[in-house]
VEXGUVEX-616428 format. One record per residue (C-alpha): x, y, z; residue in one letter. Coordinates in Angstrom, 2 decimals. Layout:
% residues N
      east     north        up   residuo
         X         Y         Z         a
...
***
This chain:
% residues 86
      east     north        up   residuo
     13.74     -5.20     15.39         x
     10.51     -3.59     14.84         x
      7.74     -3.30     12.04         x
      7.53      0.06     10.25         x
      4.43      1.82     11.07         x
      4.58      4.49      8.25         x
      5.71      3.80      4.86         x
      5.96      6.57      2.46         x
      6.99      5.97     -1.10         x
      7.52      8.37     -3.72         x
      8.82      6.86     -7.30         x
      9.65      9.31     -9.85         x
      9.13      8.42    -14.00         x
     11.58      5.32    -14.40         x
     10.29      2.78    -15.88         x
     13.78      0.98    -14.44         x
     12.08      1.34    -11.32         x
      8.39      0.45    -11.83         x
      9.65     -3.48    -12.01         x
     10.20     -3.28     -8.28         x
      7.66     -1.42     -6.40         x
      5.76     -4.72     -5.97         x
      8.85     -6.54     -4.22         x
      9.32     -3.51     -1.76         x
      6.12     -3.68     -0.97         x
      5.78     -7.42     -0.44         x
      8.28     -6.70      2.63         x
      7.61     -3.33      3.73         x
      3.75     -3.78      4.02         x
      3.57     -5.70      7.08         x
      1.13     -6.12      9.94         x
      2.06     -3.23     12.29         x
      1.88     -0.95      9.35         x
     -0.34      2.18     10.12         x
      0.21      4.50      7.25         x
      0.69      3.82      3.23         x
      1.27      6.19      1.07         x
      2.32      5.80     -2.95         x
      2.92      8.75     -4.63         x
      3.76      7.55     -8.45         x
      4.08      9.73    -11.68         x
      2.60      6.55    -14.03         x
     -0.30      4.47    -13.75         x
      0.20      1.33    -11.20         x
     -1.45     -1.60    -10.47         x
     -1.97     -1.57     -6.32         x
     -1.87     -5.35     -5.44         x
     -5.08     -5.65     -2.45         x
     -3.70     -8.84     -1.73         x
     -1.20     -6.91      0.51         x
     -3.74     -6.35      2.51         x
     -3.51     -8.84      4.42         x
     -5.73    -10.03      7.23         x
     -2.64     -8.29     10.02         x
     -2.01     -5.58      7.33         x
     -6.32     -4.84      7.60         x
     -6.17     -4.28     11.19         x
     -3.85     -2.25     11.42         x
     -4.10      0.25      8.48         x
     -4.99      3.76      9.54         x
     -4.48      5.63      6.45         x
     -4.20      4.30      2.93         x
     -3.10      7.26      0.24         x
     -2.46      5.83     -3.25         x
     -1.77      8.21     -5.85         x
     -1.61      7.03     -9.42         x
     -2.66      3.75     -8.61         x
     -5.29      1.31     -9.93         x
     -7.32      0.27     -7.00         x
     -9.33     -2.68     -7.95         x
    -10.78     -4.46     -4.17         x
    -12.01     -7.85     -4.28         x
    -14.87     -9.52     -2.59         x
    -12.34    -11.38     -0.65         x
    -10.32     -8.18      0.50         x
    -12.54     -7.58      4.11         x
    -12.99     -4.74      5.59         x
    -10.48     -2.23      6.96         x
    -11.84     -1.78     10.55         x
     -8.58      0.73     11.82         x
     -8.91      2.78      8.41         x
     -9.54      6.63      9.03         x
     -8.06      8.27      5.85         x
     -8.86      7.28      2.50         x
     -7.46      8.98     -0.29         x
     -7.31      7.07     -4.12         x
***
């Protein structure tokens, strides 16, 4: 079985559901992945350290929508991104 290559993931206001976004991500973001997009209707927390060195390669477009985006000097560049939106 393949990697996803486009992962689009739209959470309405549950705070039921909030608790889990970090554990689907942890397996859906995956080297292979192309496209991420996170529509959320309350303020998260995007973890960089799912960008992984595979994940970094790979990326193409990287749309996070609600989301705290805070890089760190270890997070290296993203040499296959061509969309940006935050």
């Amino acid at each position: 079985m393949g990697t996803a290559k486009i992962l689009k993931l739209n959470v309405a206001d549950e705070d039921s559901t909030y608790p889990y976004i970090d554990r689907w991500l942890e397996v859906a973001v995956t080297p292979g992945i192309e496209e991420l997009t996170l529509t959320l209707h309350k303020k998260y927390i995007f973890a960089c350290s799912l960008l992984s060195d595979g994940v970094r390669d790979s990326i193409r477009c990287l749309e996070l929508n609600l989301c705290a985006f805070h890089p760190m000097a270890e997070l290296g560049p993203l040499r296959s991104l061509t969309k940006l939106h935050l």
